[in-house]
N, C-alpha and C positions, 0 to 999 in steps of 0.2 A: 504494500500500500504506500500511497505517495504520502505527504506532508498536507497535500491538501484534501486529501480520501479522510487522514487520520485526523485533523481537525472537522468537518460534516459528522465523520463518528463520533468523536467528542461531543459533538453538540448537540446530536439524537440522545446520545449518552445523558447528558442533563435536561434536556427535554422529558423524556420518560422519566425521569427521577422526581424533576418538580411536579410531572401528571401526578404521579403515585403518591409525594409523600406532604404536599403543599399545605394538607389539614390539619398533619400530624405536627406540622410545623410551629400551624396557630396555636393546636392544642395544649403545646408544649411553653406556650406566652412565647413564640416568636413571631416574626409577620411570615404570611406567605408569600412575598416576596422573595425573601431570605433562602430560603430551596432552590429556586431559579437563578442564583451566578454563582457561577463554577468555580472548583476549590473552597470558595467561601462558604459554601451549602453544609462542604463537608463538614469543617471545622464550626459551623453552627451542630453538625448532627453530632459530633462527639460531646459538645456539652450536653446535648438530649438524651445521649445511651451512656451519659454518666463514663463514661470514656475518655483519658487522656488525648489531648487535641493533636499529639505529636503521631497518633496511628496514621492523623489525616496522610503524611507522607508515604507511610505501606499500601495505601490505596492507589497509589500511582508510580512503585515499583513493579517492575513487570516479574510475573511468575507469583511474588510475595502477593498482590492483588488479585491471583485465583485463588487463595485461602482468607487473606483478609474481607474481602468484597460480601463473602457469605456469612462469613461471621457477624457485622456491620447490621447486613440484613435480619437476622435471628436476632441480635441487640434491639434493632431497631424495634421488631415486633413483641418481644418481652417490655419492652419502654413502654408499654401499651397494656399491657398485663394476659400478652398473648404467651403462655409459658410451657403449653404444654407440649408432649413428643410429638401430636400432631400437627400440630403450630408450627414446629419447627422442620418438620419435613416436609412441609407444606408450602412453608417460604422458600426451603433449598432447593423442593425440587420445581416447583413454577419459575425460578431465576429471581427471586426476589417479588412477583407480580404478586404475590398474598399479601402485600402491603398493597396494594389498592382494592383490595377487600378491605384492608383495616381502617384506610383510609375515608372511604365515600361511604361503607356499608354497617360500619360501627362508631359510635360514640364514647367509646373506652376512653379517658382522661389519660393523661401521662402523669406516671406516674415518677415525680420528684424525687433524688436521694435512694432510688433504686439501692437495693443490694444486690453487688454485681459479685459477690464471692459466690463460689460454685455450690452448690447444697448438699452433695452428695461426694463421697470419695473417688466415682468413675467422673462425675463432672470434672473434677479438679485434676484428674490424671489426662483427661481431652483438653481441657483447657493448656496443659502444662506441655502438653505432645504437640498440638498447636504453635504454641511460641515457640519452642525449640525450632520445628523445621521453619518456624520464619526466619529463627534467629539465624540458623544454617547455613539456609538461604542467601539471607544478604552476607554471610562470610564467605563461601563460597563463590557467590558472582561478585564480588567486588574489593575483595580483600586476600581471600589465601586458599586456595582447592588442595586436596589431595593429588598425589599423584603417582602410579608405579611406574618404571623400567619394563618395561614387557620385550626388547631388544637388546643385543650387544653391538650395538650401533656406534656408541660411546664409551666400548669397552677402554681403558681402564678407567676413564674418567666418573664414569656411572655405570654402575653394573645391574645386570640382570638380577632383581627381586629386590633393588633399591625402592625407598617407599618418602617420595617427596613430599616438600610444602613448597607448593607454586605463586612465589608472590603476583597480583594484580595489580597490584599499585605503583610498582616500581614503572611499568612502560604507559601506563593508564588502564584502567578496567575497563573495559571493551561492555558496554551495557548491554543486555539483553536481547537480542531480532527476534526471538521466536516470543510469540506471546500466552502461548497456551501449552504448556510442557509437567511435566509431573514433576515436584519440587525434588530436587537434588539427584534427580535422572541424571545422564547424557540423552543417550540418542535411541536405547531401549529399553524395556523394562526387561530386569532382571527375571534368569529361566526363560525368558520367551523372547522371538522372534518378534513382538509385535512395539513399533516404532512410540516413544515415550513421547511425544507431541502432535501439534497439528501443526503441517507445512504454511497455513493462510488462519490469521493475517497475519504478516510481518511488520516488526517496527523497521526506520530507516536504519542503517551503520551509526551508532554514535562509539566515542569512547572520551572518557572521562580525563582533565590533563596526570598526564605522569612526572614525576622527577628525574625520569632517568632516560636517556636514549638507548637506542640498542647499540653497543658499540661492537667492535670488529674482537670475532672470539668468543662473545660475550654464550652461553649456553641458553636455548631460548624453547620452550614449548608452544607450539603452534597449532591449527586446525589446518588438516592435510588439506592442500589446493586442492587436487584431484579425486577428492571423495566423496566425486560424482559418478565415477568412470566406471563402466566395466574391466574394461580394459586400459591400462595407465600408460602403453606403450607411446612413447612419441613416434608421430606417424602414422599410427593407429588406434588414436583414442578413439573410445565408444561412451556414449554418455548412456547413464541409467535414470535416474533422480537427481530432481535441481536441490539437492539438501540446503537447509541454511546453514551462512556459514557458523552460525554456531554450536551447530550440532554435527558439523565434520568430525570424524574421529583425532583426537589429539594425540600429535607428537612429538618429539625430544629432539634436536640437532643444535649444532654449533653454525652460530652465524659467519663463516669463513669472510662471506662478502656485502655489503653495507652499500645504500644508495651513493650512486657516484665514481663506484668502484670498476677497474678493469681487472676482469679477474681471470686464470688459466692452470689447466690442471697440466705438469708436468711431472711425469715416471710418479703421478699416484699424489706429489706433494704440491698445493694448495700458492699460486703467486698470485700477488696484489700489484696492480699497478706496475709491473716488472721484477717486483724484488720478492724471495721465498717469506710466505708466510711465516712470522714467530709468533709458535701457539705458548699459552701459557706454562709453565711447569708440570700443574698437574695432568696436560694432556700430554696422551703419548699415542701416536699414531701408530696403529696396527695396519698390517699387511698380510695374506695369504703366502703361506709354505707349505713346500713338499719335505716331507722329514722322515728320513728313511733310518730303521736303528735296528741292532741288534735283536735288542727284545720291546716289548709289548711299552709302549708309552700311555695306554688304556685298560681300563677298566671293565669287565662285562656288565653291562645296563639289567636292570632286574626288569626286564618285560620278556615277554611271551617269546620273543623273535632270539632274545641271547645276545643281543647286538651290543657291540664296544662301540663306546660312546662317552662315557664319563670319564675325563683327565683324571690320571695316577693322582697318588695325595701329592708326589713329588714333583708333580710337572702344575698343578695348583698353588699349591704352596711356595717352593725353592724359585721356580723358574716364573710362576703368575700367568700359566699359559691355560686358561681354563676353555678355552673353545677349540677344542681338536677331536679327530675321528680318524680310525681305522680304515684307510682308503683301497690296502690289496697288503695280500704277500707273496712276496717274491718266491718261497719255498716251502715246503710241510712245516717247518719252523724258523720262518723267515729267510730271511730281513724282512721287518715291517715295513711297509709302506702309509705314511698321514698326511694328512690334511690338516693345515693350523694356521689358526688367527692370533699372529704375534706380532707382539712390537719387538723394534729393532734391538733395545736391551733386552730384552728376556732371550733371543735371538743368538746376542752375543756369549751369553753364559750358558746358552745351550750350547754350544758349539764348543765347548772344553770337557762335555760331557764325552767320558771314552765308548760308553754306549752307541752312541751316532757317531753314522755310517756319513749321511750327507745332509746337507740342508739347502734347499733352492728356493728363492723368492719368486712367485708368480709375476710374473708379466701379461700385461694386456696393450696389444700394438693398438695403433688407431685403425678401424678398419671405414671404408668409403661409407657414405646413407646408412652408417649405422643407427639402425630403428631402436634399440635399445637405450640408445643417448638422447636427447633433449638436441632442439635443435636441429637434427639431423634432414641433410640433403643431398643429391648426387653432388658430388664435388667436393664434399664436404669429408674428411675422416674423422673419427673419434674414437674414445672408449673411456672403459671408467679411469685409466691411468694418466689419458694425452687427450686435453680438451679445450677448448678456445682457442683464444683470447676472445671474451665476451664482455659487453657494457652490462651495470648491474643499474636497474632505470632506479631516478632520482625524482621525485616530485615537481613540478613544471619544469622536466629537459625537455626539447624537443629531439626526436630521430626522426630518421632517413627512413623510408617504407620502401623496400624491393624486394626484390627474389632472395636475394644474401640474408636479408636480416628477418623477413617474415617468420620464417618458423621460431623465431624466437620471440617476439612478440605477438605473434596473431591470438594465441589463450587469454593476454593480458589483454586486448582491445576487445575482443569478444565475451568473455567469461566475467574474469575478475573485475574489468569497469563497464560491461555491458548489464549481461539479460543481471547480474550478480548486484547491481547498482540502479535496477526496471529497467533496461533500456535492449531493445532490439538489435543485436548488430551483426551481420551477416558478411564476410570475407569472403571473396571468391579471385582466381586469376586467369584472366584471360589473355594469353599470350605473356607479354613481359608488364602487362598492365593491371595491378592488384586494385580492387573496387570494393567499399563498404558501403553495403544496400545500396549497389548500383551507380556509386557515386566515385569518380577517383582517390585513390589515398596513397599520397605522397610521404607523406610525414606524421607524427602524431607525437602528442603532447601528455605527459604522464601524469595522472590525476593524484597519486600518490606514491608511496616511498616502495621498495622490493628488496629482499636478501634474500640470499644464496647459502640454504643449508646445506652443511653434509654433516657424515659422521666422521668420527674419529676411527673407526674400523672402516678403510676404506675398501675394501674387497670384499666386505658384508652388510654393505647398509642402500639403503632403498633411500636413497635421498636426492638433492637437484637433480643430480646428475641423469636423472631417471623422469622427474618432471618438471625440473624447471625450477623460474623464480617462487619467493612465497610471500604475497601482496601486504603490506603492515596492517589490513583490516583483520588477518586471519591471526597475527600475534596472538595469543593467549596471556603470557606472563613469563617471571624471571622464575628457576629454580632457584631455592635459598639455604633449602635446608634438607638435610637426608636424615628422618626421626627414627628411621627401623630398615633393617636390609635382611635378609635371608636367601643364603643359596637354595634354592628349589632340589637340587640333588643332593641335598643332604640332610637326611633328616631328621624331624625331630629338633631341640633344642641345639647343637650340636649345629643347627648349619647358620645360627642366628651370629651374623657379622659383627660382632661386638665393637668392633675399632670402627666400623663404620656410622653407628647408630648416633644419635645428636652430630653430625658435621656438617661443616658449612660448604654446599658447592663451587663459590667464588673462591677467592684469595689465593693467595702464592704458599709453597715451601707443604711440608708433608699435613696429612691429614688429622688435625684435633679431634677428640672425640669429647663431648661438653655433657656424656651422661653422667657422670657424680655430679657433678653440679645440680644438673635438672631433679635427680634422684636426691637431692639434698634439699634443695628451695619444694620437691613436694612433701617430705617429710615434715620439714618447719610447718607448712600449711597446715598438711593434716592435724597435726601440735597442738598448733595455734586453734584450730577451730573446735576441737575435743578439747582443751581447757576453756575457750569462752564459753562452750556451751554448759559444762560445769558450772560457770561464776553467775548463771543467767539464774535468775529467783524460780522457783518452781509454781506455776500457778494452782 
């Protein structure tokens, strides 16, 4: 819906509202007037249902306003001395319209000084379940999500069963688009298949200001551009559902490249502007190898098949190489043959192990219209190791529009500031002549900012390289904090990352862990709250 669709709705919206409750208004010694201007109506009807006037504001948060809106309603007709369970199913389930019953068809008085405590101990555990998922809510969209690792995308920097706190407020909180969602969903409802929102209506893109830019490096959670597609392949995307962008499945990557930037993948490692990317400390770039040894570098997996699959304790542990697999052997008992996702130090101290036979680091050449790369067209080579040199678009730059550059901006003209922002726009090329809706296009001008994610395991990670830029309306937030880790293969207590749990994913130099602390300040609490409630008089 457009800004002007969403204002006419606003306006029916109080329209109906002063139909239905303009008696209840007077009833209440206010004027009927008073019902009839927006916002203001509200904040008269909290003094009516005996209500804090600061609710007025959850009335016009989105998501928090499908829980508050009906509550308001059930208030409103208790204000009235409508109380009972049918009363109140009666209001929730007509949308609120049983207030103009109460309205035109009753003469019930309002009644003054209400007692709004719950009467019963399931009222007071509704009411109390109530606020919490409002409370959740607004933490949740606009201040801090949870968040797991579900890849080794950023193996060593974030590991698989890492369990984040994703700040909102550091880049701005991205408000609300979908308007009708089940509170604290994503995008389904749990055990089932079936989608936790309604696609229509949609609010416009807003996001709230932040204090922090995204800067180059910076580790950043996103909603995947492309989780629309059947198929993700560039050159052969297939579209399925116009999802909102923010119910896209959210993901993890490092911002390599920042609006502005010229960026290029050479033999795998990451240049800006012509000079080799410097990542921070704690990241360390992994790479695929072939590692051929003596004996067994694996473990046999406990499923049905027998399969080796779980790193030695000694190749987890000594050497940090925990993504490797049994790829062949060479004889009835050996030499092994693996496959491993390593960085170059773990790499180097492998390699003085007298067990291993050899070690060979994967290469990928560029190959011509590689469809698997972004971008890709005859003439053109790539792969995930040797890529560009590519513009990373900047907010009002202008480019150049032809055969050379189209694949690389046609998604962002059509997609991300087209049908993604209401707008219609169709790209077609006739001869060496590229036409949007029929019309020439020479040039085009960038509505907003784009970076260039990848991961830090670059031979395993599903990232630009595969679809492209990632438009700064899809940002989500900063990682800040890892409160709990657990290797998945190991299990039991026994696989909980102790050194990892309270650390902070920014900063330089090795990893603090802050749980005596936190485990100390909730001690004091609990302390403190079991002797005040001692001190408290007994009634």
């Amino acid at each position: 819906m457009t800004l002007t669709q969403w204002f006419i709705f606003f306006l029916i919206v109080q329209a109906v509202h002063f139909a239905g409750t303009w008696k209840l208004y007077v009833r209440a010694g206010r004027k009927a007037w008073e019902a009839g201007v927006p916002i203001y109506n509200a904040v008269v009807l909290m003094g009516i249902i005996n209500r804090p006037k600061w609710w007025t504001i959850l009335l016009f948060v989105p998501i928090v306003n499908l829980i508050m809106i009906p509550v308001v309603w059930v208030e409103t007709a208790r204000s009235f001395g409508f109380n009972s369970f049918k009363d109140t199913a009666l209001t929730v389930l007509t949308g609120g319209l049983y207030l103009y019953y109460i309205n035109y068809a009753t003469d019930s008085p309002h009644i003054k000084g209400r007692d709004i405590n719950p009467k019963s101990s399931s009222g007071e555990w509704t009411s109390s379940l109530l606020f919490a998922i409002v409370a959740a809510t607004i933490v949740h969209t606009y201040f801090m999500q949870p968040f797991v690792i579900p890849s080794s995308s950023l193996e060593k920097t974030l590991l698989v069963g890492d369990w984040l706190f994703v700040s909102k407020f550091h880049y701005g909180a991205r408000t609300p688009i979908t308007t009708v969602a089940t509170p604290m969903l994503h995008d389904t409802i749990y055990g089932t298949k079936t989608k936790s929102y309604l696609t229509k209506p949609q609010l416009p893109y807003f996001r709230l200001p932040g204090f922090q830019d995204i800067e180059r490096n910076d580790i950043v959670v996103f909603s995947w551009p492309v989780d629309t597609l059947v198929d993700i392949t560039p050159g052969n995307m297939r579209g399925s559902v116009r999802k909102p962008i923010d119910k896209k499945s959210n993901y993890v990557k490092r911002a390599v490249g920042v609006p502005g930037d010229s960026l290029e993948v050479r033999d795998g490692y990451v240049y800006i502007n012509g000079e080799k990317n410097d990542l921070p400390d704690r990241a360390r770039i992994q790479f695929s190898y072939t590692i051929v040894s003596k004996e067994l570098l694996v473990k046999r997996a406990q499923d049905a098949n027998g399969n080796y699959v779980f790193p030695s304790d000694l190749m987890n542990g000594r050497y940090e190489i925990s993504d490797i697999y049994l790829s062949g052997v060479q004889g009835d008992n050996g030499p092994y043959v693996h496959t491993a996702q390593a960085s170059e130090a773990s790499i180097e101290k492998l390699k003085n192990n007298s067990n291993i036979i050899s070690i060979e680091r994967t290469h990928y050449d560029a190959i011509e219209n590689n469809k698997a790369i972004f971008g890709a067209k005859p003439g053109r080579a790539s792969s995930v190791d040797n890529f560009g040199p590519i513009y990373i678009p900047e907010e009002g730059k202008t480019v150049a529009i032809n055969p050379e550059s189209l694949p690389y901006y046609k998604r962002i003209i059509e997609v991300y500031e087209g049908y993604e922002m209401g707008r219609e726009r169709d790209i077609t090329v006739n001869g060496n002549e590229i036409l949007m809706n029929g019309e020439p296009l020479t040039e085009y001008t960038f509505e907003q900012d784009y970076y260039w994610l990848m991961g830090d395991n670059r031979h395993n990670s599903q990232d630009a390289r595969a679809w492209g830029y990632v438009p700064f309306n899809h940002v989500v937030g900063k990682p800040v904090f890892v409160w709990f880790s657990k290797d998945a293969n190991v299990p039991g207590l026994a696989g909980i990352r102790w050194d990892r749990v309270f650390t902070t994913v920014g900063g330089e130099g090795p990893l603090v862990s802050y749980r005596y602390w936190f485990l100390g300040a909730l001690l004091l609490y609990i302390g403190w709250s079991f002797f005040r409630k001692k001190k408290q008089p007994k009634a």
